[in-house]
N, C-alpha and C positions, 0 to 999 in steps of 0.2 A: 442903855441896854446892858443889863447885868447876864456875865454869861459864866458858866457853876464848870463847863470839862477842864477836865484834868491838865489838858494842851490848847483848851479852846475849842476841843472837837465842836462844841455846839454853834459856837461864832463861823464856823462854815459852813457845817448844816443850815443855819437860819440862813446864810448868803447863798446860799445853795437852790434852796426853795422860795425866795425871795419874801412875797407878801400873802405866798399857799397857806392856808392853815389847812392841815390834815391828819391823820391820825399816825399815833407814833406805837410802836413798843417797847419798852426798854426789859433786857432779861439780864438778874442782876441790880438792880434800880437802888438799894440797899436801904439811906431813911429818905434815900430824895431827892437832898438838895449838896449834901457834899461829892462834889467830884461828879457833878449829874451831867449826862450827856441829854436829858429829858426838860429839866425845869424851866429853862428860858425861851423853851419852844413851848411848853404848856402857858405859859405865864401871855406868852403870842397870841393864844387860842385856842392850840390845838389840843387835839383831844388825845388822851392816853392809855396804853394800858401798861400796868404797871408789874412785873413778878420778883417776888423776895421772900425767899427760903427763911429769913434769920428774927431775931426776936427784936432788931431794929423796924421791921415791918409795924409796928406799932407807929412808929412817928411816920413811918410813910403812910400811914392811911389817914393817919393827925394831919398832915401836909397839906392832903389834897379832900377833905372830911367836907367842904365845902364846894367843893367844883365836880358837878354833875358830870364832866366830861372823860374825868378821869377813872378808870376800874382798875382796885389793887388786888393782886392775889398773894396770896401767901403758902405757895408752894414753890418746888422746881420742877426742871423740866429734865426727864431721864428718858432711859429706853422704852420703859412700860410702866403702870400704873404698879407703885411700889412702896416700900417705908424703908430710906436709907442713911445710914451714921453720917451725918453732916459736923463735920469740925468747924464751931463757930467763933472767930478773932476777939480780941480784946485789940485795944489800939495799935495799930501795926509798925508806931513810932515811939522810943520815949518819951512821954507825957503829953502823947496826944489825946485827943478828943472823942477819935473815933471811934467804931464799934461794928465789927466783921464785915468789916471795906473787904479782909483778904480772906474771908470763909471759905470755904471748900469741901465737894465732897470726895476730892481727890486727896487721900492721907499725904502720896509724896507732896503734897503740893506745899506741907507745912513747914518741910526744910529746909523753902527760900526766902523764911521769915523766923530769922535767930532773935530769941527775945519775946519772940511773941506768944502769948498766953491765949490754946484753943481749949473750947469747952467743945464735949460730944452732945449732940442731941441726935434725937430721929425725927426725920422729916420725908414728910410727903414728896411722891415725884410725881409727875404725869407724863407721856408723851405728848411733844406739842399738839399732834393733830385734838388731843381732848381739850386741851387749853383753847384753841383755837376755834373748838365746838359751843365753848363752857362762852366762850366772848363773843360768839355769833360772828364767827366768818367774818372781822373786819378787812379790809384792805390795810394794809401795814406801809404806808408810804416811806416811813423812816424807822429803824430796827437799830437799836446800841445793842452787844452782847457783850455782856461781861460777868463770867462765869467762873472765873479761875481755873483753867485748867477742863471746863466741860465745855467750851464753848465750839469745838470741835463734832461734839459730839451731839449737841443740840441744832448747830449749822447745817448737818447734815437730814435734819426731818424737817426744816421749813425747803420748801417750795417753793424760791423765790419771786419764780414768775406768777403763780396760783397766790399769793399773799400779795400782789402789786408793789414791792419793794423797791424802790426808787434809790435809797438810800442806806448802807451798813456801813456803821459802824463797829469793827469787832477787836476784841481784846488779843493782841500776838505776841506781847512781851518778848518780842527778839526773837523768834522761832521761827529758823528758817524752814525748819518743814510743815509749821505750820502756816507760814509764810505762804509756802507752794500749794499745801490744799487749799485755802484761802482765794487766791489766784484762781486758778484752774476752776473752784466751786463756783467763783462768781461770774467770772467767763461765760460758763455754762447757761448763766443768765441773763448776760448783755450788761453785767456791770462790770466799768471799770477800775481801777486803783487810782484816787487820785491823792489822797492823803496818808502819808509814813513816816510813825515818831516812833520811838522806844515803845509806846504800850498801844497804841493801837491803829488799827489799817480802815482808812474810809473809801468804801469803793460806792458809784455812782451810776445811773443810768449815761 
C-alpha cells in the first residue's frame, strides 16, 4: 500500500477506518497525488470530492478523469460568493518540482516562504454551504484541510456534526492559537486529538 501524506497522515486515516470505504473531502487537494492526504484512500475505493483554487487543478482533474467517484472543483472556499487575489507558488523548494503546494490567499502568508516566486491570479470563492449544495449534501466521513493560512477560516462554516465527519485532518503549522481554536472547534463535535506533527492535527470520532 502506497501512502502519498506528508507525515503519513493518510496511513492512519486508512487504519483508522479500517476496511470502510466512504466519502472523503479534501480542501486544498493541489494536483493530487503529491503530499495528498486523499489518494491512497481513493485508490481504496473511496469516493471523493476534491477543491483546488490553482492552475495545478488541471492535473488534478487529469488524475482522477477516470473514476466516477471522484468530483473536482476548481474554486475556493471564502466568506461569501466572490472573485479574490490568490497568490499562486512556483516550487516552494530549490529545484523542485512542485507547483503552488504553498498558494494562498492570504498575502502575509508569502513571507514564510524566502525564494519563492508567487504569481497573482483572481479566483473564485464560494462559502462552503454552496459547495456543499453544488456536491449534494454528501456525508463527509473524512475532511483534510489544507489552506495556508484560510483554514481557520473555512473550519469555521463546516458543521461537523451536520456533514458526518468522523475524521480531520487540518493544516496548524505550529500555531498555537490556532492549535486552541482547532481544539475547542472540534470538542464542540465530539472529535478528538489524536495525531500532532509540525504541520498538521488529526482529530477523531
Amino acid at each position: 500500500m502506497k501512502y502519498h501524506g506528508q507525515n503519513l497522515e493518510d496511513q492512519f486515516v486508512h487504519r483508522y477506518f479500517g476496511d470502510y470505504k466512504g466519502t472523503l473531502l479534501d480542501i486544498g487537494a493541489n494536483r493530487g497525488d503529491y503530499l495528498s492526504n486523499s489518494l491512497a484512500l481513493i485508490n481504496l475505493g473511496w469516493a471523493g470530492h476534491l477543491i483546488e483554487p490553482a492552475s495545478v487543478f488541471a492535473d488534478l482533474q487529469a488524475l482522477h478523469a477516470n473514476n466516477p467517484r471522484v468530483k473536482c472543483y476548481n474554486y475556493g472556499i471564502g466568506e461569501k460568493e466572490d472573485t479574490l487575489t490568490f497568490y499562486e507558488s512556483g516550487a516552494h523548494v530549490p529545484g523542485g518540482t512542485d507547483k503552488a503546494l504553498v498558494s494562498s490567499f492570504d498575502l502575509s502568508e508569502l513571507g514564510r516562504w524566502e525564494g519563492v516566486k508567487f504569481e497573482e491570479k483572481q479566483i473564485k470563492v464560494v462559502p462552503f454551504d454552496i459547495f456543499w449544495l453544488e456536491a449534494g449534501l454528501p456525508v463527509f466521513d473524512f475532511i483534510s484541510l489544507d489552506a495556508e493560512n484560510f483554514d481557520w477560516l473555512i473550519l469555521q462554516q463546516i458543521d461537523l456534526v451536520a456533514v458526518g465527519c468522523k475524521c480531520l485532518c487540518i493544516e496548524w503549522n505550529s500555531d498555537y492559537q490556532l492549535y486552541r481554536k482547532f481544539v475547542d472547534y472540534c470538542a464542540a463535535a465530539r472529535l478528538t486529538l489524536k495525531v500532532q506533527n509540525a504541520e498538521n492535527l488529526i482529530f477523531v470520532k
